[in-house]
N, CA, C and O atoms as a Maestro MAE file, in Angstrom:
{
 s_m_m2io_version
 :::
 2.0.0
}

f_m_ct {
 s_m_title
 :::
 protein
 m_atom[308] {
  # First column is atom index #
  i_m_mmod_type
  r_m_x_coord
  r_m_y_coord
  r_m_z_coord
  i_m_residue_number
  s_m_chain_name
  s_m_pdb_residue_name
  s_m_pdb_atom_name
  i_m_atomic_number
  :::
  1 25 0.854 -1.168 0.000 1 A "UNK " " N  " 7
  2 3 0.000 0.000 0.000 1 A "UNK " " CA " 6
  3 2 0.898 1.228 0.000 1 A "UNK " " C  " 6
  4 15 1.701 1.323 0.928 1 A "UNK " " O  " 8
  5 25 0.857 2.209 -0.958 2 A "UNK " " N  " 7
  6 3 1.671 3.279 -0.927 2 A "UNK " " CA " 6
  7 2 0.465 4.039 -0.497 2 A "UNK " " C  " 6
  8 15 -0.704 3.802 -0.800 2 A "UNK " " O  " 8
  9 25 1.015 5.155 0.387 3 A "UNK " " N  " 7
  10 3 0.296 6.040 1.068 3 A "UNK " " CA " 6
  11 2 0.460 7.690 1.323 3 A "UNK " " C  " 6
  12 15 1.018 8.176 2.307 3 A "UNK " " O  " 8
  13 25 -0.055 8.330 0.389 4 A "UNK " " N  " 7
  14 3 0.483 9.492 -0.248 4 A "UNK " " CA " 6
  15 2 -0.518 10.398 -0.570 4 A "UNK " " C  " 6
  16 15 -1.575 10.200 0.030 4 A "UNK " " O  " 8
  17 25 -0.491 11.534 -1.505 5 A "UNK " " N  " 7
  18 3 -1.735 12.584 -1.776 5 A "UNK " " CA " 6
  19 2 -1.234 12.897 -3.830 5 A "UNK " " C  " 6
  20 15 -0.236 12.751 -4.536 5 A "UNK " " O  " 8
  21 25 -2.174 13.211 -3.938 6 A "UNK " " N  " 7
  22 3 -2.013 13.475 -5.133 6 A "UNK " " CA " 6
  23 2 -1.646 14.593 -5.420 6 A "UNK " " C  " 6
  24 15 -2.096 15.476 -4.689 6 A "UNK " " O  " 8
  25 25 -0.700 15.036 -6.572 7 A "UNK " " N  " 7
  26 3 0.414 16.223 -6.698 7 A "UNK " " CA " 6
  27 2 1.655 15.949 -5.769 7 A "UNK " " C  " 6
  28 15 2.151 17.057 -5.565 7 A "UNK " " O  " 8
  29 25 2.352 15.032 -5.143 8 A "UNK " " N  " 7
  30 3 3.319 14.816 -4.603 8 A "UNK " " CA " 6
  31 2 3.998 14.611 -5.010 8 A "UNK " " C  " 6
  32 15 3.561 13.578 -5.518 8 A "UNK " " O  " 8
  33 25 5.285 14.701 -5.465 9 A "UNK " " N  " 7
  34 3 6.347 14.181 -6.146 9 A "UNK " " CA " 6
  35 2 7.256 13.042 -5.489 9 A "UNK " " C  " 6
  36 15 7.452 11.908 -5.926 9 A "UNK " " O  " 8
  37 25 7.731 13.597 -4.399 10 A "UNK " " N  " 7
  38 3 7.583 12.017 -4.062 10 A "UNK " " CA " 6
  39 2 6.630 10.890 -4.250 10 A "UNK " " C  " 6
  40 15 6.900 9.744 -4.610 10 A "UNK " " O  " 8
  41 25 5.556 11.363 -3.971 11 A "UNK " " N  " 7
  42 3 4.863 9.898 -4.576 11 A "UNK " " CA " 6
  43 2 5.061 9.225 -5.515 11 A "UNK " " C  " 6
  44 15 5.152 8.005 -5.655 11 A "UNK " " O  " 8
  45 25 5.166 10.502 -6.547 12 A "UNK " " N  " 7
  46 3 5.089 9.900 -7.758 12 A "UNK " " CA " 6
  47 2 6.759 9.254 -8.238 12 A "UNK " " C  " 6
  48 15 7.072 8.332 -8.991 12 A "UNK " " O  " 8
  49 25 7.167 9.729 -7.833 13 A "UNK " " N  " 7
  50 3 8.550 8.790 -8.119 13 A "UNK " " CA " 6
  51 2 8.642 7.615 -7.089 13 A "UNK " " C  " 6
  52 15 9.472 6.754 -7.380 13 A "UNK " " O  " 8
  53 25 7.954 7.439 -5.972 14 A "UNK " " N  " 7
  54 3 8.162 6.292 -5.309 14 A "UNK " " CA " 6
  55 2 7.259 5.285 -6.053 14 A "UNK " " C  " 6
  56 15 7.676 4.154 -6.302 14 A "UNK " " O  " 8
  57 25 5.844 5.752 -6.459 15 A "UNK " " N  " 7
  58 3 4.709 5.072 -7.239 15 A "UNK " " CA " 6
  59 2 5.726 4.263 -8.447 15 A "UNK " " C  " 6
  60 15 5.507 3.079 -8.701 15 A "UNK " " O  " 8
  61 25 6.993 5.124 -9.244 16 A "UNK " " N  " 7
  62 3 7.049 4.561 -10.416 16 A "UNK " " CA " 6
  63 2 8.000 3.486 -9.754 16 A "UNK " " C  " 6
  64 15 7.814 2.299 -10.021 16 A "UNK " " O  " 8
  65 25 8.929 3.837 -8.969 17 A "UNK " " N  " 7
  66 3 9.627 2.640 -8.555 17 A "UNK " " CA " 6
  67 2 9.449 1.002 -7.763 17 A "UNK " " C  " 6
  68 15 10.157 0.020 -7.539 17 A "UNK " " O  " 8
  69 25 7.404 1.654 -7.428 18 A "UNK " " N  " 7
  70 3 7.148 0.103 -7.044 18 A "UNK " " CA " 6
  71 2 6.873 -0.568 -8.307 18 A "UNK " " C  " 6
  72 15 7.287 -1.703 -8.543 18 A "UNK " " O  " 8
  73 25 5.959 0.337 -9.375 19 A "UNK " " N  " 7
  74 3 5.639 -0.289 -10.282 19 A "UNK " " CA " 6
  75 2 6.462 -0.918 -11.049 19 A "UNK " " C  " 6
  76 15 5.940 -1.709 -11.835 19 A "UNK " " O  " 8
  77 25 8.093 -0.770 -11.078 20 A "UNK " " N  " 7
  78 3 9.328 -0.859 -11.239 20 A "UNK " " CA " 6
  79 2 9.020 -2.610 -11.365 20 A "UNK " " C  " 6
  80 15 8.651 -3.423 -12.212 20 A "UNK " " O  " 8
  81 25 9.522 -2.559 -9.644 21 A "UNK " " N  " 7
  82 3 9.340 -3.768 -9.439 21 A "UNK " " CA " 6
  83 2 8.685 -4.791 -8.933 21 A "UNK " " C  " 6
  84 15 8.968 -5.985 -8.836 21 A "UNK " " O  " 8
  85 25 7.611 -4.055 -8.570 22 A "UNK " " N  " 7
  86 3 6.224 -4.992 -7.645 22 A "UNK " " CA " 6
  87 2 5.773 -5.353 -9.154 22 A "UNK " " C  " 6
  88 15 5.735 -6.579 -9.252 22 A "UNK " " O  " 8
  89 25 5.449 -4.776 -10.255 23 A "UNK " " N  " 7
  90 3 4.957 -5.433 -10.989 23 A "UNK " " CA " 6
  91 2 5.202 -6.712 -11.750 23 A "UNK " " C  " 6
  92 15 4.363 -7.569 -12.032 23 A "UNK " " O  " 8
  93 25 6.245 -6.703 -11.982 24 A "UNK " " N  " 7
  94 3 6.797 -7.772 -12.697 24 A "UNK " " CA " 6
  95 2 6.960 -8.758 -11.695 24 A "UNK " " C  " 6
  96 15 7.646 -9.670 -12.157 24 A "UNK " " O  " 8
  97 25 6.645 -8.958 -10.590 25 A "UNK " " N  " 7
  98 3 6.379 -9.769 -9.563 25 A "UNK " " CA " 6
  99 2 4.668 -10.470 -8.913 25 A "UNK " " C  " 6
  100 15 4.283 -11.389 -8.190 25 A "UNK " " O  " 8
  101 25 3.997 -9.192 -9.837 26 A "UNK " " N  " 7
  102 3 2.838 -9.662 -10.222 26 A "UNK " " CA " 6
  103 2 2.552 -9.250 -8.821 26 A "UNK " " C  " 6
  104 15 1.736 -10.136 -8.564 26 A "UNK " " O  " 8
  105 25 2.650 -8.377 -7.463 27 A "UNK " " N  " 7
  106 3 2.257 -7.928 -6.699 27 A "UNK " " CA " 6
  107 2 1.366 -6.718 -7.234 27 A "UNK " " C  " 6
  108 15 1.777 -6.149 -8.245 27 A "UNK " " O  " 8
  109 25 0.204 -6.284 -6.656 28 A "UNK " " N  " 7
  110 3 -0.476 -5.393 -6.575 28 A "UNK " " CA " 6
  111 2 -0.104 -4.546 -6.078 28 A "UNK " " C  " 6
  112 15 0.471 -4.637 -4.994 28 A "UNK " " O  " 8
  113 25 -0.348 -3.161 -6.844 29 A "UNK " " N  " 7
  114 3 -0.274 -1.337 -6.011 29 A "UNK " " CA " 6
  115 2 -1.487 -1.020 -5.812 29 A "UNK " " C  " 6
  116 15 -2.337 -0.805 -6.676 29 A "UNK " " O  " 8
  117 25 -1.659 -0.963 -4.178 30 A "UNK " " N  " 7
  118 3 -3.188 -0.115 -3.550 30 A "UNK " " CA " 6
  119 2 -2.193 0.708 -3.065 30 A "UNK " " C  " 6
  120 15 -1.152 0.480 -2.449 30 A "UNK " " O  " 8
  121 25 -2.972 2.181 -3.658 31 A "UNK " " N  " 7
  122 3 -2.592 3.571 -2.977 31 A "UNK " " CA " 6
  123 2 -4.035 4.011 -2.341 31 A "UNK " " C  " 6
  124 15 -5.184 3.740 -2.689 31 A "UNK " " O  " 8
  125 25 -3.457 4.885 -1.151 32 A "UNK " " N  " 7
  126 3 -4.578 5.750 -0.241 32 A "UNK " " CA " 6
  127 2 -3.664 6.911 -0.434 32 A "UNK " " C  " 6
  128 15 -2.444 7.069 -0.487 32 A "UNK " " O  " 8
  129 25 -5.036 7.884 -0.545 33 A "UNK " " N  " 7
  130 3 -4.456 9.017 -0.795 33 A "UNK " " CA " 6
  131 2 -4.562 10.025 1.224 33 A "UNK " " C  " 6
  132 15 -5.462 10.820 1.496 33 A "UNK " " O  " 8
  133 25 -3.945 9.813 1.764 34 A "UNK " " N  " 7
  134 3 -3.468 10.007 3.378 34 A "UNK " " CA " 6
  135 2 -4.604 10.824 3.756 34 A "UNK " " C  " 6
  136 15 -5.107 10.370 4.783 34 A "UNK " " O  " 8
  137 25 -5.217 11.879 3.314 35 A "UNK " " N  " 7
  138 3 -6.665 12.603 3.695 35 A "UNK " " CA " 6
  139 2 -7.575 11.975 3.705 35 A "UNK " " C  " 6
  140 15 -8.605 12.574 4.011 35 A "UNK " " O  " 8
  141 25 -7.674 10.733 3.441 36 A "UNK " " N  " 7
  142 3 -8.946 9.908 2.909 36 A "UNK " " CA " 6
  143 2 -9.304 8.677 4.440 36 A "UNK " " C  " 6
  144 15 -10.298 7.978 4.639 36 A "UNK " " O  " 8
  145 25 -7.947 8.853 5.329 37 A "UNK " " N  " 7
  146 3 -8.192 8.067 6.655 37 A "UNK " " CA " 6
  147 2 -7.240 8.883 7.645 37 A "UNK " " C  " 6
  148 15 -6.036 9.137 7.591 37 A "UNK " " O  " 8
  149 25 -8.034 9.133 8.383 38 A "UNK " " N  " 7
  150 3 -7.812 10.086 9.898 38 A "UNK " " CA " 6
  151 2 -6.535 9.641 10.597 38 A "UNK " " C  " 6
  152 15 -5.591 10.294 11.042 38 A "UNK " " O  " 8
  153 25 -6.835 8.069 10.556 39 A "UNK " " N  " 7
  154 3 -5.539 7.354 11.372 39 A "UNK " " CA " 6
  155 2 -4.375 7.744 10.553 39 A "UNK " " C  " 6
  156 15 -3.429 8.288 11.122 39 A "UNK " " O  " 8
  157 25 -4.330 7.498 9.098 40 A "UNK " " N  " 7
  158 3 -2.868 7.656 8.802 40 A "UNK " " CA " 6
  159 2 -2.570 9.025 8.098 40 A "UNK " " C  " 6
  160 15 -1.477 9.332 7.624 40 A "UNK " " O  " 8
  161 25 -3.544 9.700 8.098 41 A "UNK " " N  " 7
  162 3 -3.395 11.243 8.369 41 A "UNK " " CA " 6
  163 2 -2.750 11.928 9.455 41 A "UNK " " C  " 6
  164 15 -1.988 12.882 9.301 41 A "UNK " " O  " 8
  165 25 -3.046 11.463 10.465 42 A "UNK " " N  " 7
  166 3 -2.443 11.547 12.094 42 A "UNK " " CA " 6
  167 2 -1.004 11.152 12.176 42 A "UNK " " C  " 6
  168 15 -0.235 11.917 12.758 42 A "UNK " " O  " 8
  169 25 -0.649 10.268 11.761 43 A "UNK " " N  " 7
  170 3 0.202 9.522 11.606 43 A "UNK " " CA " 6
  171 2 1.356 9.881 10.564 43 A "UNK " " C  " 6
  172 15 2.537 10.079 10.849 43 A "UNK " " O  " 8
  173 25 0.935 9.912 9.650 44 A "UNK " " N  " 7
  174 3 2.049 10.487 8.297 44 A "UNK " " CA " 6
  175 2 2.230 11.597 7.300 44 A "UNK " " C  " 6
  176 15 2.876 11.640 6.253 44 A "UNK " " O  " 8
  177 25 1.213 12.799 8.133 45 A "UNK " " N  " 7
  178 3 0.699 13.121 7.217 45 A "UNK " " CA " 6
  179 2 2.335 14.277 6.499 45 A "UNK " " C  " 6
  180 15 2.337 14.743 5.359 45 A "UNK " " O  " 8
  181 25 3.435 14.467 7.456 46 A "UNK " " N  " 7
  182 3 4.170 14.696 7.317 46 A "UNK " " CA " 6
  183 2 5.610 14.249 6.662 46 A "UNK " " C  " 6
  184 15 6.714 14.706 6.366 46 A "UNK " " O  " 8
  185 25 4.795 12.980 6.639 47 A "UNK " " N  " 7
  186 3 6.096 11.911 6.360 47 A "UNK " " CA " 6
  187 2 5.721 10.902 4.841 47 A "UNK " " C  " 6
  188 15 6.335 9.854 4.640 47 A "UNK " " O  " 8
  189 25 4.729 11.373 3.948 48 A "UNK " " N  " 7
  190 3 4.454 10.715 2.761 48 A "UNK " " CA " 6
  191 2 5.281 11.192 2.298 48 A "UNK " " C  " 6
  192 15 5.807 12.257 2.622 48 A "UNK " " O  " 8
  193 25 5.739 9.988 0.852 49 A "UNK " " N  " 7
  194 3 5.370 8.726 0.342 49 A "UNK " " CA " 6
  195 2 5.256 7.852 1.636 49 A "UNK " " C  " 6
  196 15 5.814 8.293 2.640 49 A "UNK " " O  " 8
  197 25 4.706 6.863 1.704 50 A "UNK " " N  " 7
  198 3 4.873 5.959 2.782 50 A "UNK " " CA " 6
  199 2 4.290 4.639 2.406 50 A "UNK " " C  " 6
  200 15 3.098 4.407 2.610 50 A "UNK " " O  " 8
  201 25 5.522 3.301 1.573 51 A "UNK " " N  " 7
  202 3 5.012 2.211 1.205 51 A "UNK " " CA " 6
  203 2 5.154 0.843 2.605 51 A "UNK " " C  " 6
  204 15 5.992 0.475 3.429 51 A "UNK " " O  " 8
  205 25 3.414 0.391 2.068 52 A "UNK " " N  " 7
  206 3 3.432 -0.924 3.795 52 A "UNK " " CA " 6
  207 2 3.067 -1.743 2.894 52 A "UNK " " C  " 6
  208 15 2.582 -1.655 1.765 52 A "UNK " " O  " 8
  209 25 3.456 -2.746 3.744 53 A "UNK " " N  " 7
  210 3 3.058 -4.313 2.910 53 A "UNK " " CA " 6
  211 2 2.705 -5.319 4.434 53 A "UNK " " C  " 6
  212 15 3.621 -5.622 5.198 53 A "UNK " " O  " 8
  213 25 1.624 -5.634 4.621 54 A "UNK " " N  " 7
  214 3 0.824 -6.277 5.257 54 A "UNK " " CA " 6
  215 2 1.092 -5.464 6.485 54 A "UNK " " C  " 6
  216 15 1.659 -5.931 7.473 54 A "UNK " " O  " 8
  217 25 0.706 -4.346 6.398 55 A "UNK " " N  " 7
  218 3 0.528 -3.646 7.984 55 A "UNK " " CA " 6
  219 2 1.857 -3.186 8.287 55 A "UNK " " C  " 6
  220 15 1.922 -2.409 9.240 55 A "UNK " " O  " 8
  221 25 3.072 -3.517 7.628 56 A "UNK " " N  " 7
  222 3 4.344 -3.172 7.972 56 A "UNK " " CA " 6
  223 2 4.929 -2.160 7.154 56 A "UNK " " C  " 6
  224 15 4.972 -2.305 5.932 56 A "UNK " " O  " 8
  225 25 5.419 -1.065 7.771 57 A "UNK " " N  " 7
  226 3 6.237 0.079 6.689 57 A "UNK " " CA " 6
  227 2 7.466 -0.703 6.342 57 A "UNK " " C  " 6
  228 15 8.119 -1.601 6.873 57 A "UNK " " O  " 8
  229 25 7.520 0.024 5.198 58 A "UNK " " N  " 7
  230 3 8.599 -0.859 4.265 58 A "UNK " " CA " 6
  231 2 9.554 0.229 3.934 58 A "UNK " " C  " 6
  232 15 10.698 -0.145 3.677 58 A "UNK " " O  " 8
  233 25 9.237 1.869 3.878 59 A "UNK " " N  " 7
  234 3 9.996 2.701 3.217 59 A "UNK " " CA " 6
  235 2 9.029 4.136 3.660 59 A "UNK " " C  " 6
  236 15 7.809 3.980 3.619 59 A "UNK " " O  " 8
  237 25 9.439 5.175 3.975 60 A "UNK " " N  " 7
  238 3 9.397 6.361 3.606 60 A "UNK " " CA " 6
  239 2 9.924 7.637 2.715 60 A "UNK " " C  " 6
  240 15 11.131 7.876 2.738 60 A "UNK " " O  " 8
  241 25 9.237 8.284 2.099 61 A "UNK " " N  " 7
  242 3 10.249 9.459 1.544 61 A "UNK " " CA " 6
  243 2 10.938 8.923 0.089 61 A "UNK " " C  " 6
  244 15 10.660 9.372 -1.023 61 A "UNK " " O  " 8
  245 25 11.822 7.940 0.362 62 A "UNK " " N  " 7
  246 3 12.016 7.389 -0.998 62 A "UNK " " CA " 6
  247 2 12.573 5.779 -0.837 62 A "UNK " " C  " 6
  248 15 12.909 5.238 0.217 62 A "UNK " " O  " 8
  249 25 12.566 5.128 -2.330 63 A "UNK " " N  " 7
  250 3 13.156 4.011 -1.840 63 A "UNK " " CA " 6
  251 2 14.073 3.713 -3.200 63 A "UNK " " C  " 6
  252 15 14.042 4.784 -3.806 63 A "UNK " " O  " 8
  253 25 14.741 2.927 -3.841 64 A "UNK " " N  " 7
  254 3 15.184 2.622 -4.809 64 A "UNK " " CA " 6
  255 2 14.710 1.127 -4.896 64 A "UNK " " C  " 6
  256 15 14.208 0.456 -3.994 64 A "UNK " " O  " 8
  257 25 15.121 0.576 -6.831 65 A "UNK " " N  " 7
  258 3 14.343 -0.212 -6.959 65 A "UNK " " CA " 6
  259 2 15.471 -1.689 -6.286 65 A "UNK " " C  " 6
  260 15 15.157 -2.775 -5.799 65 A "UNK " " O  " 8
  261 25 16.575 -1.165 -6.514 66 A "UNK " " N  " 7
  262 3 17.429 -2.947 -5.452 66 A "UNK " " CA " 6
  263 2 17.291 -2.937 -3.641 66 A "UNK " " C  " 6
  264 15 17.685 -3.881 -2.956 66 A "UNK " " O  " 8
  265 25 16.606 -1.581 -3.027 67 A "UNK " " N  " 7
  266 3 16.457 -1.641 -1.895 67 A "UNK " " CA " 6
  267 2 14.842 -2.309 -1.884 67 A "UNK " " C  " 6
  268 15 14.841 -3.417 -1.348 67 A "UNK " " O  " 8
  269 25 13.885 -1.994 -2.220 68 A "UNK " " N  " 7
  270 3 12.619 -2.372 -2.890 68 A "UNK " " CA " 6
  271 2 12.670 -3.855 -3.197 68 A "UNK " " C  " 6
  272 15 11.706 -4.541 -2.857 68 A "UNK " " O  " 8
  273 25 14.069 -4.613 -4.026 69 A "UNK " " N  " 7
  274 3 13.932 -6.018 -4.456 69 A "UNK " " CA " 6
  275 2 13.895 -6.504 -3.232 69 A "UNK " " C  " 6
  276 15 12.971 -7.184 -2.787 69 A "UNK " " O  " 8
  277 25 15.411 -6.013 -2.325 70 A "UNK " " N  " 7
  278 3 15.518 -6.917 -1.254 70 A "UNK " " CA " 6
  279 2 14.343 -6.985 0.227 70 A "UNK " " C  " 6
  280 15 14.246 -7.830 1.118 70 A "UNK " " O  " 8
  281 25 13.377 -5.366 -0.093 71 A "UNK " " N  " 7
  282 3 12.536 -5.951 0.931 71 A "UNK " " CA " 6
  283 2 11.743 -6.639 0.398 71 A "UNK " " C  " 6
  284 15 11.306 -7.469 1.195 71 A "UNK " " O  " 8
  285 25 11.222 -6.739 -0.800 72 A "UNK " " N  " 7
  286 3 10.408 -7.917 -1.017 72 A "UNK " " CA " 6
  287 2 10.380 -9.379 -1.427 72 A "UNK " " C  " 6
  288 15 9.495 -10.078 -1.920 72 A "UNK " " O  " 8
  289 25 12.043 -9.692 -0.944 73 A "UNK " " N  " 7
  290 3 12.622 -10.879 -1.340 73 A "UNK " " CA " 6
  291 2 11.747 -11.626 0.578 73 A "UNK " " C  " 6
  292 15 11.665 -11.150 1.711 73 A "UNK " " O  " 8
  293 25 11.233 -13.141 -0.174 74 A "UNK " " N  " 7
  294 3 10.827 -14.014 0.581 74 A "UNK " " CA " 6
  295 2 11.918 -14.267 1.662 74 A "UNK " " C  " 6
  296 15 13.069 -14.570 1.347 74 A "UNK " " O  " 8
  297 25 11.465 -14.115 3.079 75 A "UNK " " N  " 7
  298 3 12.840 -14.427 3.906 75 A "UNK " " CA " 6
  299 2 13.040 -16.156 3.811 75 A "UNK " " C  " 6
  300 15 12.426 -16.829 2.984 75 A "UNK " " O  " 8
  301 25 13.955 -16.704 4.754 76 A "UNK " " N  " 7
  302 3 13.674 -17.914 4.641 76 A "UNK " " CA " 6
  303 2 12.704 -18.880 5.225 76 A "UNK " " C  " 6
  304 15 12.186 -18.549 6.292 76 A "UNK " " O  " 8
  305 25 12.416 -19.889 4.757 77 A "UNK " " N  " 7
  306 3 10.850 -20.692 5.089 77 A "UNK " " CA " 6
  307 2 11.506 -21.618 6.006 77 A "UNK " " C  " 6
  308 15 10.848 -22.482 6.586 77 A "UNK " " O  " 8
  :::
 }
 m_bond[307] {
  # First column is bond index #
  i_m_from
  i_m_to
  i_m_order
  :::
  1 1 2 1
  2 2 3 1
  3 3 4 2
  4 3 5 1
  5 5 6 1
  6 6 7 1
  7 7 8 2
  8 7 9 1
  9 9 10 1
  10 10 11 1
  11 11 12 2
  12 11 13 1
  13 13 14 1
  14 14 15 1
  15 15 16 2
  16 15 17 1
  17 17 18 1
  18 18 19 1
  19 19 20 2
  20 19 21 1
  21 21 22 1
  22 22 23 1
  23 23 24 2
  24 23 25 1
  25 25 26 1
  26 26 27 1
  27 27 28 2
  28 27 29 1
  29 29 30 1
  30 30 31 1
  31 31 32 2
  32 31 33 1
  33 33 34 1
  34 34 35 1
  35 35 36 2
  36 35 37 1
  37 37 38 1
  38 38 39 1
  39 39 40 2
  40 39 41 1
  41 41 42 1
  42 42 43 1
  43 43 44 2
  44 43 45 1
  45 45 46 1
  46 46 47 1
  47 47 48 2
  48 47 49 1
  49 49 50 1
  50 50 51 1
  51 51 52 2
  52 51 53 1
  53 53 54 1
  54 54 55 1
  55 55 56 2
  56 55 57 1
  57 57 58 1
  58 58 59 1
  59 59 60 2
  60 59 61 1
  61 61 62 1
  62 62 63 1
  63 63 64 2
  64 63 65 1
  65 65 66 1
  66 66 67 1
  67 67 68 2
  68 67 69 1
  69 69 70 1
  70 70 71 1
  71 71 72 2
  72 71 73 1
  73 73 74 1
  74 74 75 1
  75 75 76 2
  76 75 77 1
  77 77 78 1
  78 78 79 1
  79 79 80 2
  80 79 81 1
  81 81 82 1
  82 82 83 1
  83 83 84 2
  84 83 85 1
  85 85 86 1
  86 86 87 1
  87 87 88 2
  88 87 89 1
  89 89 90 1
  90 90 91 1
  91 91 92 2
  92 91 93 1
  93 93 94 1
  94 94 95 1
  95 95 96 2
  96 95 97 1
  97 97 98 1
  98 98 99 1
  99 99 100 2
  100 99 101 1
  101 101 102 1
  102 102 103 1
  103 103 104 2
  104 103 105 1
  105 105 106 1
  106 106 107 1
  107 107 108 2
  108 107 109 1
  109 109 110 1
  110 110 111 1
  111 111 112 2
  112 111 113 1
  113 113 114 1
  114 114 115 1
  115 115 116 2
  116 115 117 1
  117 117 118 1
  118 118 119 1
  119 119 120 2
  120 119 121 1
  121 121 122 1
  122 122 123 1
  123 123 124 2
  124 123 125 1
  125 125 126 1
  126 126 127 1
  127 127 128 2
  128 127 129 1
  129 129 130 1
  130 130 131 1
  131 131 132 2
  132 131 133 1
  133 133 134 1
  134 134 135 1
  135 135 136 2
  136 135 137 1
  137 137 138 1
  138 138 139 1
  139 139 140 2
  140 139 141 1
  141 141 142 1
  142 142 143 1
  143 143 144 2
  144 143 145 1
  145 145 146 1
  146 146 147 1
  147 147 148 2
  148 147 149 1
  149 149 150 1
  150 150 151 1
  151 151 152 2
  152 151 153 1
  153 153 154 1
  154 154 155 1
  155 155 156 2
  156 155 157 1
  157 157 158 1
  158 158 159 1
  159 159 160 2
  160 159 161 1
  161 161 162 1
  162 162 163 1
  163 163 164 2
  164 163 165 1
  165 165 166 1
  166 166 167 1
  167 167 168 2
  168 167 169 1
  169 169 170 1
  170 170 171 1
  171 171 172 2
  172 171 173 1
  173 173 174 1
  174 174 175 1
  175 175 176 2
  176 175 177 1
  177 177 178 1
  178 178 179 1
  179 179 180 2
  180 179 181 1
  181 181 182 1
  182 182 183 1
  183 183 184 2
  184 183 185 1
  185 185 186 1
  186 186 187 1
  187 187 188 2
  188 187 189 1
  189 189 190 1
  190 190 191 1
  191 191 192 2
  192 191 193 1
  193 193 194 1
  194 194 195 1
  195 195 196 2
  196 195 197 1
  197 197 198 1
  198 198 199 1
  199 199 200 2
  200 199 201 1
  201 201 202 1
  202 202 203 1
  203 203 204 2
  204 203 205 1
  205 205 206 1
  206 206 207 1
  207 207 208 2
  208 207 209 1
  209 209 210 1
  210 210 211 1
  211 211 212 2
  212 211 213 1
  213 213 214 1
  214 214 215 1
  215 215 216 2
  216 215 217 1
  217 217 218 1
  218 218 219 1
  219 219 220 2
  220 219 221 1
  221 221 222 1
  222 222 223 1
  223 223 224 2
  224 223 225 1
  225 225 226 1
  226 226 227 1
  227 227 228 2
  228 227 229 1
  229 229 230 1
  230 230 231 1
  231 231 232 2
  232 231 233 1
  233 233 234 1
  234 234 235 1
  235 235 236 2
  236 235 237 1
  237 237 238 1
  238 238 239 1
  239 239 240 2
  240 239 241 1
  241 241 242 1
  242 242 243 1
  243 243 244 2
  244 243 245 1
  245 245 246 1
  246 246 247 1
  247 247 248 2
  248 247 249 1
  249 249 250 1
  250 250 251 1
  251 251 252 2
  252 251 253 1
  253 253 254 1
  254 254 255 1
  255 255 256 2
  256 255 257 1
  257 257 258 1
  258 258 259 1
  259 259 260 2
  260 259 261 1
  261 261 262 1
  262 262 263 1
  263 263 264 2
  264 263 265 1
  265 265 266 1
  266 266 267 1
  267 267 268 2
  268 267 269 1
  269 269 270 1
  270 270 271 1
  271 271 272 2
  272 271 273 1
  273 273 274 1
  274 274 275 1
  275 275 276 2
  276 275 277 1
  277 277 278 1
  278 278 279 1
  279 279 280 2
  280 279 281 1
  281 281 282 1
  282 282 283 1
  283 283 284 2
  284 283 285 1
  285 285 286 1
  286 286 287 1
  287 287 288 2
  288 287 289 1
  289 289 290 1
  290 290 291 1
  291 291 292 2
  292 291 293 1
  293 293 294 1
  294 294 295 1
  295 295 296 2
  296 295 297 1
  297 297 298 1
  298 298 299 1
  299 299 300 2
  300 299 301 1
  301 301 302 1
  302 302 303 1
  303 303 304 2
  304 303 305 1
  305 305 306 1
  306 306 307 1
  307 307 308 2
  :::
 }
}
């Protein structure tokens, strides 16, 4: 879930770098745009871009796409 507002530039360069590589991994991009829920308005509203993946922040502000591979590399089973 990237979590951001529209007209951000960060967003939008963090947006292109999941699509980077979440896509070709066949993961899904759900964005909230941070005004749209109180809690993470409260919470970030200072600190978007802000990408989570199952409830967990993964990145703020920015990320690149080999920092991006390795958080979404499977840990071990």
């Amino acid at each position: 879930m990237l979590v951001g507002r529209p007209g951000c530039h960060l967003c939008d360069e963090m947006r292109a770098v999941v699509l980077a590589v979440a896509g070709p991994l066949g993961l899904p991009l759900q964005e909230v745009d941070v005004a749209d829920d109180p809690e993470l308005e409260r919470r970030y509203i200072f600190e978007i871009p802000v990408l989570m993946r199952d409830g967990h922040e993964l990145a703020r502000h920015r990320v690149d796409e080999a920092t991006l591979r390795a958080l979404l590399e499977p840990g071990p089973a």
